[in-house]
N, C-alpha and C positions, 0 to 999 in steps of 0.2 A: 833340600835337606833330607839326608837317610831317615828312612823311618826305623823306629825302635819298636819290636814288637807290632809288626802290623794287623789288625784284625782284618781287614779287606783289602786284595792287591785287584785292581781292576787294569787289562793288558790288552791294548790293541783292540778295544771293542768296536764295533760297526751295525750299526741298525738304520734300515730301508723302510719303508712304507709306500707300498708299491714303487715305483721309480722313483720315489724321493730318499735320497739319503738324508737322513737326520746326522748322523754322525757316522766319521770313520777314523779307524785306527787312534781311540782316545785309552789313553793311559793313565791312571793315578793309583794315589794309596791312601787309607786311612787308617793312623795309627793309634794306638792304646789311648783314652781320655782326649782325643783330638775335638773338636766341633766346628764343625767344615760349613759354610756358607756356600753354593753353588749358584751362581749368577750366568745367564745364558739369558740374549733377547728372545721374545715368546715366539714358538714355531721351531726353534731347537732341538728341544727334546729333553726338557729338565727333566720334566714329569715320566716320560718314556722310561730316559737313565736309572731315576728311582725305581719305577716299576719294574723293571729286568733286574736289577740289582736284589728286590726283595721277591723273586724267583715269578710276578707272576704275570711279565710276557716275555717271551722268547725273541733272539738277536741271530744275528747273520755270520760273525765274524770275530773272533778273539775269545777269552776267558777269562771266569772270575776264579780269585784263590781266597775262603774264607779259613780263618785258625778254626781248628780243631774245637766242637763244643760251643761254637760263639752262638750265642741266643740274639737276634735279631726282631725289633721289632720296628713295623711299617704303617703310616699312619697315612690314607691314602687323600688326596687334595681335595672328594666330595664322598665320604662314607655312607654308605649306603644299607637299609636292615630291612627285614623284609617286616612291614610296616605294622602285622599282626604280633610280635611277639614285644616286649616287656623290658622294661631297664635290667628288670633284673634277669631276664633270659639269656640279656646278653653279659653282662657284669659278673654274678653271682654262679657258685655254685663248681667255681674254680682249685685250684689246690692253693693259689694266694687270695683264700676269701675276706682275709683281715685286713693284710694291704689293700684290697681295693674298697672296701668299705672307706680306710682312711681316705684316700686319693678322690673317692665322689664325692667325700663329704667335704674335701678341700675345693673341689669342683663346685660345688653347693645342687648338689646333685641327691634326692633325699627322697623321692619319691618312685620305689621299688615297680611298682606297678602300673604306672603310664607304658600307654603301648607306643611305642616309635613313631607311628602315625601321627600320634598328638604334638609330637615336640616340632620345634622350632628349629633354624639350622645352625641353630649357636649350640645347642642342645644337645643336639645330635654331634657334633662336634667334640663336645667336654665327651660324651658316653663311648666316643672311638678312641679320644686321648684315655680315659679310662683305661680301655681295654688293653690300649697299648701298652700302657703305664705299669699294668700290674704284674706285669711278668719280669721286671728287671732286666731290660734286655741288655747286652752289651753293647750295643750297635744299634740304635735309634736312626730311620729314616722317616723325618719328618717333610713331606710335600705341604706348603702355604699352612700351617699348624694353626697362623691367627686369623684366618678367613675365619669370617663368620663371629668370632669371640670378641665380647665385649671388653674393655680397655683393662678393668680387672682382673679376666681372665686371663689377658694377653699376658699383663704382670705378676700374674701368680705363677705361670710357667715360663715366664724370662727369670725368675728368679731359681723355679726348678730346675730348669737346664742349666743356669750358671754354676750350682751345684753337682748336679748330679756326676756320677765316675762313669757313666755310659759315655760312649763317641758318639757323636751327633752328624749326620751328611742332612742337610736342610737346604731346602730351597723357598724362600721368603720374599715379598715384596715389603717387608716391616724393614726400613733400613736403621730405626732404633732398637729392634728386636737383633738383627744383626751384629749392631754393636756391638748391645749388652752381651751375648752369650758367646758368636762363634771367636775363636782364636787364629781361625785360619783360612782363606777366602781361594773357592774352584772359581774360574771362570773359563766359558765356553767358548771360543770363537773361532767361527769357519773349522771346526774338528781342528780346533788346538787348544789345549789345557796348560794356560796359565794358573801361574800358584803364587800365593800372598802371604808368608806368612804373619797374620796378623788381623784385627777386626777390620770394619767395612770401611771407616775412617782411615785409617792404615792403606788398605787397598785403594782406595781412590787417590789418593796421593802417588804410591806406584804406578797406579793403571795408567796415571797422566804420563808420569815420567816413563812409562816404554812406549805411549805413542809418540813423545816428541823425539823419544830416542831413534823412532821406528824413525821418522821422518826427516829428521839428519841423513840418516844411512841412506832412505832414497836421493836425496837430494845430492849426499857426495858420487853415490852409483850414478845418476843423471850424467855429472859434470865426467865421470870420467868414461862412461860408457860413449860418450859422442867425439873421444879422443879415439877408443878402443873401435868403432865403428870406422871412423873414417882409415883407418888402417888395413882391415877389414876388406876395405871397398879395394883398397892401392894393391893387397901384395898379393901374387900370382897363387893360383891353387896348388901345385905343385909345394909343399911347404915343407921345413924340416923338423927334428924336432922339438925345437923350441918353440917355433914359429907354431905346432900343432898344442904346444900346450897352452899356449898365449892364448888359442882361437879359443880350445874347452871353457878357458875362464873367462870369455867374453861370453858364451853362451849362459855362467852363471851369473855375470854380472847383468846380460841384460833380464834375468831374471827380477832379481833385484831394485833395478831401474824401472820395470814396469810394473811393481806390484803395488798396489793402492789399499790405504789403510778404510778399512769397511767402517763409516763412520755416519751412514743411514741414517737417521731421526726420522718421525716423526712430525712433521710440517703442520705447523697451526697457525696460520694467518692469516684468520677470515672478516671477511668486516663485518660491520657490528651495527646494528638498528639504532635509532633512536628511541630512546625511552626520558620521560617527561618525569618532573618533578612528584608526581604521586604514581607510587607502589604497589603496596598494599596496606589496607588496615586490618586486623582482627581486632571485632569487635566482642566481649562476651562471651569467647567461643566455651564449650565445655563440650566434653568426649567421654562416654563410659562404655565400657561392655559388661555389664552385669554389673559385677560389685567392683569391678577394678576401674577406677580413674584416670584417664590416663594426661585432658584438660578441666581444669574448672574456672569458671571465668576466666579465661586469659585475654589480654591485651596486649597487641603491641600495632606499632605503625612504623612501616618499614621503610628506609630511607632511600635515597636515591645512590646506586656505587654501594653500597653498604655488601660485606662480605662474610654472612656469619657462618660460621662451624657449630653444629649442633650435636651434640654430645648426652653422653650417659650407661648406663645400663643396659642390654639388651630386656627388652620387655617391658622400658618405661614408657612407651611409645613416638620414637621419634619418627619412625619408617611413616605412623601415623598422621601426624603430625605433616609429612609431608603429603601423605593421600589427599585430609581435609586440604590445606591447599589447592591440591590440581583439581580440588572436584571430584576423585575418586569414590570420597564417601562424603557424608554428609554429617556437621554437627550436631548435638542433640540439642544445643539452644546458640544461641548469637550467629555470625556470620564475616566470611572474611569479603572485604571489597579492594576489587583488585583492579588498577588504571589501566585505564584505554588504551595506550602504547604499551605494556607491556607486553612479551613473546618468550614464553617461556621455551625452554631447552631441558626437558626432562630425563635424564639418565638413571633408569632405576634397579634397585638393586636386584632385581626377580629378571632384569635384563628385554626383550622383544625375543621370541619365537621363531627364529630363520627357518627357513625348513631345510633341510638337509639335501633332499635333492637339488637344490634351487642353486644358480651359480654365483659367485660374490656378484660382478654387474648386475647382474638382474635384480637383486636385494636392493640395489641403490635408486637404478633405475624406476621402480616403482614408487620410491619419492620422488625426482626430479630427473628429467634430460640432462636439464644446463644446473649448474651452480653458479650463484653470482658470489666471488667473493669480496663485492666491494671496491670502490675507487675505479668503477667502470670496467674491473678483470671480471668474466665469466670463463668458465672453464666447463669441458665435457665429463660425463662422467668417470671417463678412463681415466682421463689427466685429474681427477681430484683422488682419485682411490692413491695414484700413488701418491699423493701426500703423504696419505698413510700408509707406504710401505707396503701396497700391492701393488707387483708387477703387473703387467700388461698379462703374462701368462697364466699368473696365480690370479688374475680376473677371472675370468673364462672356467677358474675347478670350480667343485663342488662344495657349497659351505661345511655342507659334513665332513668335510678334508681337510679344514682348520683345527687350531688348536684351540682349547680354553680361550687362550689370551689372544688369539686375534680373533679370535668371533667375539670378544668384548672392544677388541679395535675397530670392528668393522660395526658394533654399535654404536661407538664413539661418534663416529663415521658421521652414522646418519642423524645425529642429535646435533651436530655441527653446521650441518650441509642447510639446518634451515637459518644459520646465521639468529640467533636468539641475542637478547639484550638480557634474558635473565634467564641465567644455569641454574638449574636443579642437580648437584649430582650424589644419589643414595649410594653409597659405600662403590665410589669409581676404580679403587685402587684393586679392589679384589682382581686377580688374576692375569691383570697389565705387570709386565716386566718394568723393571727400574728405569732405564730409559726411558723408554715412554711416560713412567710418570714425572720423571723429571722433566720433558718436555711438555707437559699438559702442567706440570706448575710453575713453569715459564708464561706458559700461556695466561693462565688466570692471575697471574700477578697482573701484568698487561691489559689486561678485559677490562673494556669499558664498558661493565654493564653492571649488574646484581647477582650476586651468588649466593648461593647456602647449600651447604655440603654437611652429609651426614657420612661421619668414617671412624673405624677405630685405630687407624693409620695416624698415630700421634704425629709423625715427622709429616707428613701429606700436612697436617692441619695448621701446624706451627709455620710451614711457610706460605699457605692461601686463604687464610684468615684474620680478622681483624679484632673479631671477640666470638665470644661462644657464648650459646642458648641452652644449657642446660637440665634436661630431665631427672628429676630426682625422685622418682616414683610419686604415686598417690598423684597426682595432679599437681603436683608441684614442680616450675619451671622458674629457673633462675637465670640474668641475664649477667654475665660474667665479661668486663671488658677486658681482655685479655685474651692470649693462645691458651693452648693445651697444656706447652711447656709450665706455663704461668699457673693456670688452673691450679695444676695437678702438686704445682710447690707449695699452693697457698693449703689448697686440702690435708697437706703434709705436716706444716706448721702448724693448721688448726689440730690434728691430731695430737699432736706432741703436747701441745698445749693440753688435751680433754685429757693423755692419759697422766700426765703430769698432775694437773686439778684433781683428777681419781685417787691417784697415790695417795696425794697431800688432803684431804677432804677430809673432816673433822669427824669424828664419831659423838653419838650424843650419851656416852656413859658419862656419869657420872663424876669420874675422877679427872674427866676433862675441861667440867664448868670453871674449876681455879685458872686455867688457861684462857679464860673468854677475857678480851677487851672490858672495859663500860657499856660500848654501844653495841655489845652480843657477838664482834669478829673474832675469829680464833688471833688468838695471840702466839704470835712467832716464836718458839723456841730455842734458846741461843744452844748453838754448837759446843759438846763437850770437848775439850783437850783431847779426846782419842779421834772425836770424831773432825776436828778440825785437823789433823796430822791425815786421818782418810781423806779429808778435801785435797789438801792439798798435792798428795799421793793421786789420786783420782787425772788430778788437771796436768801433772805428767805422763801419767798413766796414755791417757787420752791423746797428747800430743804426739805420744811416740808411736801409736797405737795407728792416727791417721796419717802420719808419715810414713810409716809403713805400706798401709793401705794402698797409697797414692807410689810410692813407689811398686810397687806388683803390680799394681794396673798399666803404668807405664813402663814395665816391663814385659805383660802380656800381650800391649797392642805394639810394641815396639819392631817383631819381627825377627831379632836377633838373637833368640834363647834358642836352647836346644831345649831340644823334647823333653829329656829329663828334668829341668828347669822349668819348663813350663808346668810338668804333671807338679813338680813340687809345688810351684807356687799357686796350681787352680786349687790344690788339696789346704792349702794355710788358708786361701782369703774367703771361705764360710765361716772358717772358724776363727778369725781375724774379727769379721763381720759380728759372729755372737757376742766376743767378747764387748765388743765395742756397745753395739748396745746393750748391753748391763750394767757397762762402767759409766755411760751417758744417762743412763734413769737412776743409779743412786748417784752423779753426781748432778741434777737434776734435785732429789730427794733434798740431799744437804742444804743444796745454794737458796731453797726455800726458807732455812734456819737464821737464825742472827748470828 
C-alpha cells in the first residue's frame, strides 16, 4: 500500500557485526498515525534496526529519509541513569514540565527525589517511558516497552498508544499488546520485509497463508524443474535462441525448486523425572522487610501437575515469593516443606551471569558432557545446543556475541538440560521472540510435571496456566481458579459494580430519610416521564454506539482500508470510546430507578 505522507522511508539498509550480517538491502516505510509491530526471530537485529533508526548506532549500507521537523522519540529495551542522580533530574526541569508531571503521575510515579540507584526495574522503566512521553514526539520507537511493567502499567499504555496521533514502530513479545494497539505488522525474514496490513491476529493468519502459498510454488517448481532438467541433459550445447532462453529460465526455476521455507523452531522434548504425590506445603509462612508485608501467615499445599500463574503488582512480592521457596531467603516465621522427589528447574528473572569471554559450548558443558533426554536418548552437548537453534558454528563464538534473546535461549538451555519435574519460570518471556515462546508454551501445556510462572505476559499466561495466586499488596494473597484472561474480567465487573454502588450510594441529609424503607434501605425512586424517555434514548444510544465500535475494530484489523480510513477511524474510536462510557454510567444511574 502507498504511503500517504510518510514520516520515515527506510531504503536498502544493510548492518554487519563483524562478519555477521544481520540484515541486508531491507526497505520500508512508516506513515502519518501508522503503529507498526516489528517481528523478527532473536539474533536478527530488531533491536540493532531501532537503534540506527533513532540515530544511535551506525550501518554499512543504504539510507534513511525523515520529514522535515519530525520529533522522534526512542525508548531503548534496558534504560539505563547514572545511579546518582534523582527522578527528578531526569523528569523535571524541562520545557514540558506540566505534561510530564501529568504522565508520572499517571505512571504513579510521585516521589521527586529517589536517586535511580534505589528503583527497581519496572521503575526505571515507567521514568524512561516518562521521559519519552513528554516531548510528544511524532514518531515513537518503542524497543520491548512492557519488559519489566507490571500488568497495570502495561494497560495504561496499551490504552495510551491506541490513542495517541504519534506513529508507533515497536518491537514486542506482548502478543496482546500487539493486538491492542499496532494496525500494521513488519516482519523480518532472512533480509526480507514482509508487511501485514493489519493487528497480530490479522498477521498470523496471512503469515500462514504465504507459507503454504510459498510451498505450493516449490512443489509445482520441483514437478516441473525435473522435466526442464532432463531436457537439459539431452540437447546439444550449441543452442539457438529459444533453446537459450528456455535454459535462463531453467536456471530461475531451479532457483525456486531448491529454496526451502526457514521454519527452525526451537526443539523441546526432554523427558521428564518422576515426581511423587507430595509437593510442597507452606506452612504459616510470613515475610516482612520493615514495615512492608509482603507474606502473613500464608498456607497453601501444593498439588501434584498443578500449574499456577502467579500474578500482581510489581512490588507486591511475587519474585519473593519465589526466593522463599528455592531457599534463597529465609522466612521470618513458619516454613515451606518440600517432597523428596521433587527437582526443581529454576529460570529467574535476574537470569545466570555468562561471561562474555567464554564460548556458548563451554557454558553448557560445565553443567553436563552428556544430556539424557529420556526414553534411553542421550545426546552430546553439540547435538542438544541445536535444539535450540545453535549451529555447530555459532557454538564455538563468543557469548558476548549473542543477542539479548539468545543468551536468554541459551539460559533456557541450561535449566532444561537438567530435565526437572518442577519448573520455576520468573518472567521467561522477557526478551525471547515469539516463536520461541510459542514453542516453550507448546511445551509446558505437555509437561508432565509442576509449574508456577511469574509474568506479566497476559497472553503467556492464559495459555500455561490453570489458576492464578494472586498478590494483592499488604500480605494479602488470593487464590483465583482461573487465567489472566478470567481474572482480569472479573476485577472489571467488580469495578463497574463498586463505581455503580458509589454513584447510587445514599446520602445521610436529611431530606433523604422520607426515602428510607421501614427496615432503614434506601427506597428506589421511580423514574420521571423525562427521565424514562432518557432511558430509553440511552439503550439506543448505546446499541448504535457499540455497533459502531465493533465495526471500526473490524475494520482496523481487517487490512483492506487505506491510510486515510484508517487515520479517520483511529481518530473516532477514543472518542467513540468516551462517549460510550458516559452513556453506560448514567444508563447504569437510571436502571437503578423503578
Amino acid at each position: 500500500m502507498a504511503q500517504v505522507n510518510p514520516y520515515l522511508e527506510v531504503m536498502g539498509l544493510t548492518k554487519r557485526i563483524g562478519d555477521r550480517v544481520l540484515f541486508h538491502d531491507i526497505s520500508f516505510t512508516v506513515g502519518e498515525r501508522e503503529r507498526i509491530g516489528l517481528i523478527a526471530k532473536n539474533g536478527t537485529g530488531k533491536s540493532t534496526l531501532l537503534s540506527i533508526i533513532a540515530g544511535i548506532e551506525g550501518y554499512e549500507g543504504g539510507k534513511m529519509v525523515f520529514r522535515n521537523d519530525l520529533k522522534v522519540g526512542y525508548l531503548e529495551q534496558t534504560p539505563s541513569y547514572d545511579g546518582e542522580l534523582t527522578v527528578g533530574d531526569i523528569c523535571l526541569g524541562h520545557a514540558n514540565e506540566l505534561r510530564t508531571k501529568q504522565i508520572l503521575t499517571q505512571l504513579k510515579i510521585t516521589d521527586m527525589s529517589q536517586q535511580m540507584k534505589q528503583l527497581s526495574g519496572g521503575m526505571v522503566k515507567r521514568v524512561a517511558l516518562a521521559r519519552v512521553l513528554e516531548n510528544e514526539p511524532n514518531l515513537l520507537i518503542l524497543d520491548e516497552p512492557t519488559n519489566h511493567l507490571d500488568v497495570e502499567m502495561i494497560e495504561w499504555l496499551e490504552t495510551y498508544l491506541s490513542r495517541t496521533t504519534a506513529s508507533l514502530l515497536m518491537v514486542t513479545h506482548d502478543r496482546y499488546f500487539l493486538d491492542r494497539v499496532c494496525n500494521s505488522i513488519i516482519e523480518m525474514d532472512n533480509s526480507t520485509i514482509y508487511r501485514y496490513e493489519g493487528n497480530y491476529s490479522y498477521y498470523l493468519q496471512k503469515r500462514q497463508e504465504r507459507l503454504d502459498q510459498a510451498r505450493e510454488e516449490i512443489v509445482r517448481a520441483n514437478n516441473l524443474y525435473r522435466t526442464e532438467l532432463e531436457w537439459m541433459r539431452r540437447m546439444p550445447q550449441a543452442r539457438g535462441h529459444k533453446a537459450r532462453y528456455r535454459e535462463e529460465a531453467f536456471y530461475e526455476l531451479e532457483k525456486v525448486a531448491k529454496r526451502r521455507i526457514d521454519e527452525q523452531q526451537v526443539r523441546l522434548e526432554m523427558g521428564n523425572r518422576y515426581i511423587g504425590s507430595k509437593i510442597f506445603v507452606a506452612e504459616h509462612v510470613s515475610k516482612a522487610f520493615g514495615e512492608k508485608t509482603i507474606l502473613k501467615d500464608f498456607n497453601y499445599s501444593f498439588s501434584r501437575y498443578e500449574k499456577m500463574g502467579i500474578a500482581g503488582n510489581n512490588g507486591t512480592g511475587k519474585s519473593t515469593f519465589i526466593k522463599l521457596l528455592m531457599g534463597e531467603l529465609a522466612p521470618d516465621e513458619g516454613h515451606f516443606d518440600i517432597g523428596e522427589t521433587v527437582r526443581f528447574g529454576y529460570y529467574s528473572q535476574d537470569g545466570i551471569e555468562f561471561r562474555d569471554d567464554a564460548k556458548v559450548i563451554d557454558m553448557v558443558r560445565d553443567i553436563a558432557e552428556v544430556v539424557d533426554m529420556g526414553n534411553g536418548q542421550r545426546l552430546s552437548v553439540s547435538q542438544f545446543l541445536q535444539h535450540f537453534l545453535f549451529e555447530p558454528e555459532q557454538q564455538y563464538n563468543y557469548v558476548g556475541k549473542l543477542s539479548g534473546g539468545e543468551k536468554r535461549r541459551l539460559y533456557l538451555c541450561t535449566v532444561l538440560m537438567k530435565a526437572p519435574n518442577f519448573l520455576i519460570l520468573d518472567e521467561p518471556t522477557n526478551d525471547l521472540d515469539i516463536i520461541t515462546l510459542q514453542i516453550l508454551e507448546d511445551y509446558l501445556a505437555k509437561f508432565k510435571g509442576c509449574l508456577i510462572v511469574v509474568s506479566h505476559d497476559r497472553y503467556f499466561m492464559d495459555k500455561v496456566v490453570d489458576h492464578l495466586l494472586v498478590f494483592e499488596g499488604d500480605g494479602r494473597v488470593k487464590d483465583f481458579p482461573g487465567n489472566y484472561r478470567e481474572y482480569r474480567a472479573k476485577k472489571e465487573e467488580e469495578e463497574a459494580m463498586r463505581k455503580a454502588s458509589k454513584t447510587n450510594a445514599p446520602t445521610s441529609s436529611a431530606s433523604d430519610t422520607k426515602n428510607m424503607n421501614r427496615d432503614g434501605t434506601q427506597r428506589k425512586r421511580k423514574m420521571s416521564y423525562k427521565e424514562k424517555k432518557e432511558f430509553e434514548q440511552l439503550e439506543k444510544d448505546l446499541a448504535m454506539l457499540e455497533a459502531e465500535k465493533r465495526s471500526i475494530e473490524e475494520g482496523l484489523s481487517s487490512g483492506k482500508l487505506s491510510v486515510e480510513k484508517i487515520t479517520q477511524m483511529s481518530k473516532r474510536l477514543p472518542i467513540l470510546q468516551d462517549e460510550l462510557d458516559e452513556k453506560e454510567m448514567r444508563w447504569l444511574e437510571l436502571s437503578e430507578m423503578e
